[in-house]
Every structure is written in structure tokens, then in C-alpha cells.
C-alpha positions as CSV (number, residue, x, y, z in Angstrom):
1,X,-57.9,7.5,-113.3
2,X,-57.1,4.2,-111.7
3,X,-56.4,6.3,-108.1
4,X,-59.5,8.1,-108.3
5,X,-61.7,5.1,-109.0
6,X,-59.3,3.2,-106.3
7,X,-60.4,6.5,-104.0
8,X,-63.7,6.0,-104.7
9,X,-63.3,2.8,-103.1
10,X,-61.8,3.9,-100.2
11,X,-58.3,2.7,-101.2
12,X,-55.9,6.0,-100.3
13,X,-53.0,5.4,-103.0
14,X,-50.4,7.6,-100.3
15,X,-51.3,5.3,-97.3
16,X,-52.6,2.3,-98.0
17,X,-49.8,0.9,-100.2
18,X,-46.1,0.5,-98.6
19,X,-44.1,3.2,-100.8
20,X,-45.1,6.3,-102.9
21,X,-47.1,6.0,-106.0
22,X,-44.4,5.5,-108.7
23,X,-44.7,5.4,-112.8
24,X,-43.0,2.3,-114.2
25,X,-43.0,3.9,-117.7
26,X,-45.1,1.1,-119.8
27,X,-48.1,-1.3,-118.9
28,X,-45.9,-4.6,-119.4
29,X,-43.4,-3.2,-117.5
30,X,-45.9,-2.9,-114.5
31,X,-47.0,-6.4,-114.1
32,X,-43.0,-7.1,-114.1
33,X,-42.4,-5.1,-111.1
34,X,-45.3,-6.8,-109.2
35,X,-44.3,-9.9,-110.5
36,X,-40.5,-9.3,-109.2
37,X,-41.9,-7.3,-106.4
38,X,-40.9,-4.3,-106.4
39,X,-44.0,-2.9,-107.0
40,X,-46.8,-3.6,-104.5
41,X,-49.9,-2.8,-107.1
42,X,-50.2,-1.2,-110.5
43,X,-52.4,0.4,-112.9
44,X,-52.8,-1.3,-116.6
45,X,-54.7,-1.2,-119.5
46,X,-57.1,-4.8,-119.7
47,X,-56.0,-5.7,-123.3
48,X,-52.2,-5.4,-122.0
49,X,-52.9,-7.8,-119.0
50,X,-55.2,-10.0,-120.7
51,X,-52.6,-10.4,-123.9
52,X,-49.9,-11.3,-121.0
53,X,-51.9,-13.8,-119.9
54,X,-52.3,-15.7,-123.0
55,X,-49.0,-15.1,-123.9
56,X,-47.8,-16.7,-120.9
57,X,-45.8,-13.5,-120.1
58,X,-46.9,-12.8,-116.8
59,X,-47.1,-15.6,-113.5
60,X,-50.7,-15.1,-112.5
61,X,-49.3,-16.9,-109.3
62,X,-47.4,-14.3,-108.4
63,X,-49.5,-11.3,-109.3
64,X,-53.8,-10.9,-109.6
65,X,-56.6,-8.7,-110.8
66,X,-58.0,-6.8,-107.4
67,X,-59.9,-4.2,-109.4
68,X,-61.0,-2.9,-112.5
69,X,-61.9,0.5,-113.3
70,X,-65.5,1.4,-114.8
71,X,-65.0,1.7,-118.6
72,X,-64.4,5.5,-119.1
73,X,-63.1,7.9,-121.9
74,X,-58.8,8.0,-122.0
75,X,-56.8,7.7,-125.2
76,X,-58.1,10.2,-127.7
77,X,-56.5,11.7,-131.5
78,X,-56.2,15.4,-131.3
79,X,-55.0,17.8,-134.5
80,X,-53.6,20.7,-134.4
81,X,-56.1,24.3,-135.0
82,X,-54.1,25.3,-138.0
83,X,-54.0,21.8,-139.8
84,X,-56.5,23.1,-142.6
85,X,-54.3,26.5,-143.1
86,X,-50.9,23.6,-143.8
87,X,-53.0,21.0,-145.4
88,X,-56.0,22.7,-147.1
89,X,-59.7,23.0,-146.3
90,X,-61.6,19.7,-145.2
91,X,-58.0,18.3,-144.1
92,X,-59.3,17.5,-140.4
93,X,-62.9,15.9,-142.0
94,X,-60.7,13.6,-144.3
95,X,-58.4,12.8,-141.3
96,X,-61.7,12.2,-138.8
97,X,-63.4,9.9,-141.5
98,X,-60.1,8.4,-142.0
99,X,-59.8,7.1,-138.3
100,X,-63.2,6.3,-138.2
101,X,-63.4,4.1,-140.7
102,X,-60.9,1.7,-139.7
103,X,-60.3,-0.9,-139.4
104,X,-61.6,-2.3,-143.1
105,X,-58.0,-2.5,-144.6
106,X,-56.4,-1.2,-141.9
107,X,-56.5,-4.1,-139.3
108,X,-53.0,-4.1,-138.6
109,X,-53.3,-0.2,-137.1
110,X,-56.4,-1.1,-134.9
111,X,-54.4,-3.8,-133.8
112,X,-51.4,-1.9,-132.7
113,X,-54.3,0.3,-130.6
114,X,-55.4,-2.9,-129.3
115,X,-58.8,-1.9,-130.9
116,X,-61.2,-3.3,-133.6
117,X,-62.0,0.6,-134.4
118,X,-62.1,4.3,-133.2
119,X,-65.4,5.9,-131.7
120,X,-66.1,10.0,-131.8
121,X,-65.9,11.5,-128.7
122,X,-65.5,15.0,-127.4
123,X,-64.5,17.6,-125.1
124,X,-67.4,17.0,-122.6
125,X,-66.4,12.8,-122.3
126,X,-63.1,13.9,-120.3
127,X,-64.6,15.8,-117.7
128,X,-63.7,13.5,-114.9
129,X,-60.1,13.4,-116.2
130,X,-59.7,16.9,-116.0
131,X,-61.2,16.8,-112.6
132,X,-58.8,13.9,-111.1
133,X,-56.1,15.8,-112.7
134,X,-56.8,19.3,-110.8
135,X,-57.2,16.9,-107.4
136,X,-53.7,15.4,-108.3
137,X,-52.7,18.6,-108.9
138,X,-50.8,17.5,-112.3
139,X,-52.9,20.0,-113.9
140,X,-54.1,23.8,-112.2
């Protein structure tokens, strides 16, 4: 998402960045590779840069917010279609209710998620996902 909103911008990912685009394998490990430069630019989640930050884990001297992305839909919970057949019938309710009633005793989770609670979504909200993904081609 990051290079499609970057494209919308008229920022070209291929060209106008010295290297190919490359996948550092975790957010904190992408401000690291700017910082050390090896990276040029990276993608990361807000909560991830802004904790860094604070935390003094990052040297905002050596690497800066250009851009952010408009807010849009990403991380999502999925369950598997034959969860009520293994665990009984309402099983996907209970688990749906479950996740969105946190975080009331469950603090610690939503603050693994870097979250103070889950929304509903659906299918429809990851549209433009599924669209960058087809012009990416990491999806047909």
C-alpha cells in the first residue's frame, strides 16, 4: 500500500529510489537500515515509528517522516469456514464478540496490536488492497 499511495504521488518506487524495492522483514528493522543506510526509504506502521521515537531507538537525525499514507483498512482476523463444524455452532459469533470487546480485561493483547480495540470490517474495505496487489502482480 505504501507504493501505491507513494505512486499516487508521483513517486515511482523502481526509479526514483537508488536500488530495488527490498523487504527488511519487520518495521524496527526498517528504520535500522535507513538509519545505518542501507536502505534509502521504508515503509512502517506509525505506532512502530512513533514508539521508536519515544524510546529513543531510532536517530531522528539520521532518518525522517517524508510521507504518510491516508489511514486505510490492512491487518484484519480471518477464521477458518469450517470452524463451527470443529468447535460447535455460534463458535465464530463468540470468537467475533470476543475480539470486539477488547480491550476491558484484555489491555495487555490490544497493546501487543498496538491498538486500544478491534473494529468490524469486511470484504468490501480491502478493495484497494486487492487492486494494488493485481498491479504488483503478487496476486493474479
Amino acid at each position: 500500500m505504501p507504493r501505491f499511495f507513494l505512486a499516487e504521488e508521483g513517486i515511482n518506487a523502481n526509479t526514483d529510489f537508488n536500488g530495488k524495492p527490498n523487504f527488511s522483514g519487520s518495521h524496527d528493522t526498517t528504520y535500522k537500515l535507513i538509519e545505518s543506510g542501507s536502505f534509502q526509504a521504508g515503509a512502517l506502521n506509525i505506532s512502530v515509528w512513533e514508539a521508536a521515537v519515544k524510546e529513543g531507538k531510532v536517530d531522528t537525525n539520521k532518518v525522517k517522516v517524508f510521507y504518510t499514507t491516508p489511514d486505510y483498512y490492512d491487518y484484519n482476523w480471518t477464521i477458518n469456514s469450517n470452524v463451527e463444524e470443529v468447535f460447535g455452532k455460534g463458535s465464530k459469533q463468540k470468537i467475533k464478540e470476543s475480539l470486539l470487546s477488547m480491550p476491558g480485561d484484555s489491555k495487555e493483547i490490544t497493546d501487543l496490536f498496538q491498538t486500544d480495540k478491534f473494529i468490524e470490517t469486511k470484504n468490501d474495505n480491502y478493495e484497494k488492497i486487492e487492486k494494488v496487489a493485481k498491479e504488483l502482480e503478487i496476486i493474479k
